[in-house]
N, C-alpha and C positions, 0 to 999 in steps of 0.2 A: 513433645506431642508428635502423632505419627500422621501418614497418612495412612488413612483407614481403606478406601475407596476410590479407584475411576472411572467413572461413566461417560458415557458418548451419546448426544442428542443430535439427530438429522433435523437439518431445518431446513424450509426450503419459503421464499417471501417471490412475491411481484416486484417487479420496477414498474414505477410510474411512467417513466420512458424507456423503449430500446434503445440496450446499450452498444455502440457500435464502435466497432474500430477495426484496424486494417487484419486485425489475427481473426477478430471473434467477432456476432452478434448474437446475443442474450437477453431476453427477458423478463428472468429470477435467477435472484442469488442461491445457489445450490452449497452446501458448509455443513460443516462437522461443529457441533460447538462439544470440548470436552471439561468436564466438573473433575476436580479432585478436592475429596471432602477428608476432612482431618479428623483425626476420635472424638474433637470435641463438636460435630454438627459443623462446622463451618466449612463453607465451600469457594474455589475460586475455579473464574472459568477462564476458555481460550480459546480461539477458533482455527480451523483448517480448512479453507475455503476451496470451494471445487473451480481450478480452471486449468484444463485440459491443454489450453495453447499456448501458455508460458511458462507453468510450472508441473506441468502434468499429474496431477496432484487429483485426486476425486473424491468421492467421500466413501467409497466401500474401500478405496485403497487406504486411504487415512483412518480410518475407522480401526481395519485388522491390523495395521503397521501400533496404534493406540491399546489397541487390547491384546493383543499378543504378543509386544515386543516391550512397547516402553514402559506400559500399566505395570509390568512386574520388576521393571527395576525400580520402582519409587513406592511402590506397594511398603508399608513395614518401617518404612526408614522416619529420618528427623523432617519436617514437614518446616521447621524453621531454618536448614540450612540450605535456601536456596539456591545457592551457587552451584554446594554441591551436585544437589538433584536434576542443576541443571547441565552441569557436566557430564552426570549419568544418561541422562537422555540425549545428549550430544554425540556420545561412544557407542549408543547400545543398537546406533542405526544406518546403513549408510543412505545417502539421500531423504527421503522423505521429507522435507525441509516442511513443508506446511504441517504434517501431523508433528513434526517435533516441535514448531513453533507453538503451537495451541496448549501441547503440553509444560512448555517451556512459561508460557503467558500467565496459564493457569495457576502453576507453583506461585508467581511473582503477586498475582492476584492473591491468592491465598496468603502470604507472607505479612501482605498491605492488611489485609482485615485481620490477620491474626494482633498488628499493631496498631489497628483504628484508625488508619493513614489513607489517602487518599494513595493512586498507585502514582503519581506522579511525583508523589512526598518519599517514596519509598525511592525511586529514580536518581533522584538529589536533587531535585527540582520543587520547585513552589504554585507556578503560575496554572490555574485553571481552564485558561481560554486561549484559544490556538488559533490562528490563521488560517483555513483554506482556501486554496482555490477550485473549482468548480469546471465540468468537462465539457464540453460541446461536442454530441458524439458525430461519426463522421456523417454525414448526407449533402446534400446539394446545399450552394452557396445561399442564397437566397432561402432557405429555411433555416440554415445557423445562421444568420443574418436576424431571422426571428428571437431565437432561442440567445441567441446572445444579448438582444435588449431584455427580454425577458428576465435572462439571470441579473444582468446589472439591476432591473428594478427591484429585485429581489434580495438587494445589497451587494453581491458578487463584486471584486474588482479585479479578481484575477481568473480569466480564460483559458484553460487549455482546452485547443484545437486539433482533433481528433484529423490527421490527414495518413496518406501513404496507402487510402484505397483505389486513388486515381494520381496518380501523379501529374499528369497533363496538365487537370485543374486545379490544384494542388494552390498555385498562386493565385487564379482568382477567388478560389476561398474564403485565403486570411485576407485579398483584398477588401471583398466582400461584410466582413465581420469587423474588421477596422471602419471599414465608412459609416456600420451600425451604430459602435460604441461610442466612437469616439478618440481621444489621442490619451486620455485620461486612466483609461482602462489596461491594463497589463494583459498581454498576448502569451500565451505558449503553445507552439508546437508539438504534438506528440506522434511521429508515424507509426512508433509498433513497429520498426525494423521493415518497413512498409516499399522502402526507397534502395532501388541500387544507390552507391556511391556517386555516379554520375548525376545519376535523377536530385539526388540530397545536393551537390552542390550546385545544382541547374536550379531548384525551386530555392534554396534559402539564399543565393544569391541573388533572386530577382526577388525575393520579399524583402534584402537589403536596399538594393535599388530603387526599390521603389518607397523606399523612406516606411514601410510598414510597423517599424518598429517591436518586432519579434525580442521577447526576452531571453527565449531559448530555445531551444530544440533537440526533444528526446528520443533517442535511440533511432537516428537517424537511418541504421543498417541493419544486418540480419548479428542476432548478438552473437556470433561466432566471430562475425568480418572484424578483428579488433584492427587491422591493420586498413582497411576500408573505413573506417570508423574515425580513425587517427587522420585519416588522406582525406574524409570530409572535413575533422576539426582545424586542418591545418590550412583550410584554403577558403572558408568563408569565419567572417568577424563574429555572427552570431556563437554563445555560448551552446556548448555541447552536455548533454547530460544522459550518464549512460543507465538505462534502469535492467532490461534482459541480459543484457551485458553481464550483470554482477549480480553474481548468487551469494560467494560467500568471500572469506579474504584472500584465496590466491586468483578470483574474478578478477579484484579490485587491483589486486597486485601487479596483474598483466596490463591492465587500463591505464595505470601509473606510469607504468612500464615505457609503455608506446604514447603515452602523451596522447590514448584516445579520445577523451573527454574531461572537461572541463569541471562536471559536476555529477554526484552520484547521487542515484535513488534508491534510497535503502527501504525493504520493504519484509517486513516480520517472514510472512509465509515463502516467502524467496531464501532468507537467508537461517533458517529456523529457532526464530525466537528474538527475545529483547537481547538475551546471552551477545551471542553475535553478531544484532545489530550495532550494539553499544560499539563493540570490538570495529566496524565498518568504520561508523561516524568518527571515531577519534582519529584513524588510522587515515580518511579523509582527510580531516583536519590538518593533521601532522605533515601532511603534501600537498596542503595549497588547494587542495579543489573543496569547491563548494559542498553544500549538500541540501538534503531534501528532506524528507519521510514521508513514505505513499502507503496506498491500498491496495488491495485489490478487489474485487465485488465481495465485500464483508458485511458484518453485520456490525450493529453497537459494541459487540466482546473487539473482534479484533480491528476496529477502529477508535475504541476506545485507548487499546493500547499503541497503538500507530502513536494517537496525539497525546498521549501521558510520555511517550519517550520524546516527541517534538518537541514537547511542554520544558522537558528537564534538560535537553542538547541545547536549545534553541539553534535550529539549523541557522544555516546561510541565506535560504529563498522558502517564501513561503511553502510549507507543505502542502503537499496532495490529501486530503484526508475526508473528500468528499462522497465515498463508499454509500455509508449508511442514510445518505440522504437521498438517494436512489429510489431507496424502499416506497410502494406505495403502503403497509403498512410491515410494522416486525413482529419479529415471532419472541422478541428479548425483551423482556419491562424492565425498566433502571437504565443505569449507564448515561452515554451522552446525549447532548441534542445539541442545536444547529438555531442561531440567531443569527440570520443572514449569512454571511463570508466566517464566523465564528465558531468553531465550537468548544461548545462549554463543558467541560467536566464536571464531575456531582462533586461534591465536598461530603463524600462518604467514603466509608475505607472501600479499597481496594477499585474494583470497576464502576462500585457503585451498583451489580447487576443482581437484580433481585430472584429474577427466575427465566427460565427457556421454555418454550409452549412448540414440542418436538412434532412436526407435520413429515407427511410419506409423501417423500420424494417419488417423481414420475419422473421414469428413468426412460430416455427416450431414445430409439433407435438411428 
């Protein structure tokens, strides 16, 4: 069986709350979701999500990098030898790592329903329901102070701490959020490369200090400094965990390298697809350092896939996979949803995604 077709749907949703952190503030998710449908009617989807400040990635850039480069190397071909096609789409581009991931997602999606499988069956994996934790985006102490009881009421047990917009206050923050929670609750730091080196080990040293109990802390510096990065991990206890850092395997390979970090965050639209995430997480593994699986502002397609490859790795540290819960409503029917700190996968084949309801994007100056 071929594929017959691939199309490209602009969606564009609300966040419930602005999303803040030391790169960006946002409030809608802006993404490419792209269909490739096979001769026999069935379709799998995959996303390329727009974000400018880590991946620089947009959705008119994704969109023609999809229909003018990759759409015709898979156009024709075997629609059941996914590796292949995903190899092809791997070759046929340089960068674009988010439009190749969506393509990359979608093959695998399609592969999963061509066999009735859920995509997580298709992974080598079994388990439906995945771990997240949940963001507290950056603002003053005393309002994540709110937002933090709130999420725990709301089942959350693990925190990531959006810091590296102010570095001054930086510690009273997470003090801040720790006297909210509780000692029960799981902390993490995330600056977005928000911190000089000095600054990263000046604030995660007095959150040592102060008995705060930080689990870790991500991408402490600017994702170039790997040797800054190395000079933080080597001089405070808490764990390091690199996410800008690392795109694809010669990222991860320099991090290893220099002993910059502890733990990696591998992330579909960073590194272009399940293809070379798999390839990351083992490669992880094989050197001792932890791992993760994140987002980035996504919808149910590629968060679905986020936690169908978390699901079949089983990482080290809970994953990131709190994107789609963002949404005040989506533009995608099917797929995942969200029981608390949980999400759950359909037990239908492939993403479970039934359809895309495609909205015009306001492109803003």
């Amino acid at each position: 069986m071929t594929i017959a077709v691939v199309r490209t749907h602009r969606l564009s949703a609300p966040l419930h709350t602005p999303f803040v952190t030391a790169l960006r503030r946002t409030t809608t998710v802006e993404t490419l979701v792209v269909e490739v449908t096979d001769t026999d009617g069935r379709s799998g989807f995959g996303e390329a999500p727009q974000v400018w400040q880590v991946t620089g990635a947009s959705v008119a850039g994704a969109e023609s990098c999809v229909r003018d480069v990759l759409a015709p190397a898979v156009v024709g071909r075997d629609a059941d030898d996914v590796l292949a096609r995903c190899a092809e789409v791997a070759a046929a581009v340089a960068g674009n790592e988010a439009a190749r991931a969506a393509l990359d997602v979608a093959l695998h999606d399609l592969a999963a329903r061509r066999l009735g499988v859920p995509l997580v069956r298709l992974l080598g994996g079994t388990a439906l329901r995945v771990p997240t934790d949940v963001t507290l985006a950056a603002g003053a102490g005393a309002d994540l102070a709110v937002a933090a009881r709130q999420r725990c009421d709301e089942g959350f047990d693990v925190l990531k701490l959006k810091v590296g917009t102010d570095p001054a206050g930086d510690l009273e923050r997470v003090r801040a959020v720790r006297a909210a929670v509780g000692p029960q609750v799981r902390l993490r730091l995330d600056a977005n490369q928000g911190w000089t080196p000095r600054e990263a080990v000046r604030v995660i040293r007095g959150v040592e200090d102060a008995g705060l109990d930080v689990e870790l802390v991500e991408q402490p510096v600017a994702r170039w400094d790997l040797d800054g990065m190395a000079w933080v991990a080597d001089r405070v206890d808490v764990p390091i965990l690199a996410d800008e850092a690392v795109f694809g395997v010669r990222d991860l390979v320099a991090v290893i390298r220099r002993r910059a970090a502890d733990l990696v965050n591998v992330k579909l639209a960073k590194c272009g697809g399940l293809r070379p995430a798999r390839t990351l997480l083992e490669l992880a593994r094989e050197h001792g350092m932890g791992t993760l699986v994140g987002s980035m502002m996504e919808s149910q397609v590629g968060v679905g896939a986020a936690a169908s490859l978390a699901a079949a790795y089983r990482t080290s540290a809970v994953s990131d996979l709190d994107a789609a819960w963002w949404l005040a409503w989506s533009p995608v029917r099917g797929g995942l949803r969200y029981e608390g700190a949980t999400v759950v996968l359909p037990d239908a084949p492939g993403l479970g995604i039934t359809a895309v309801t495609e909205t015009k994007i306001q492109h803003r100056g």
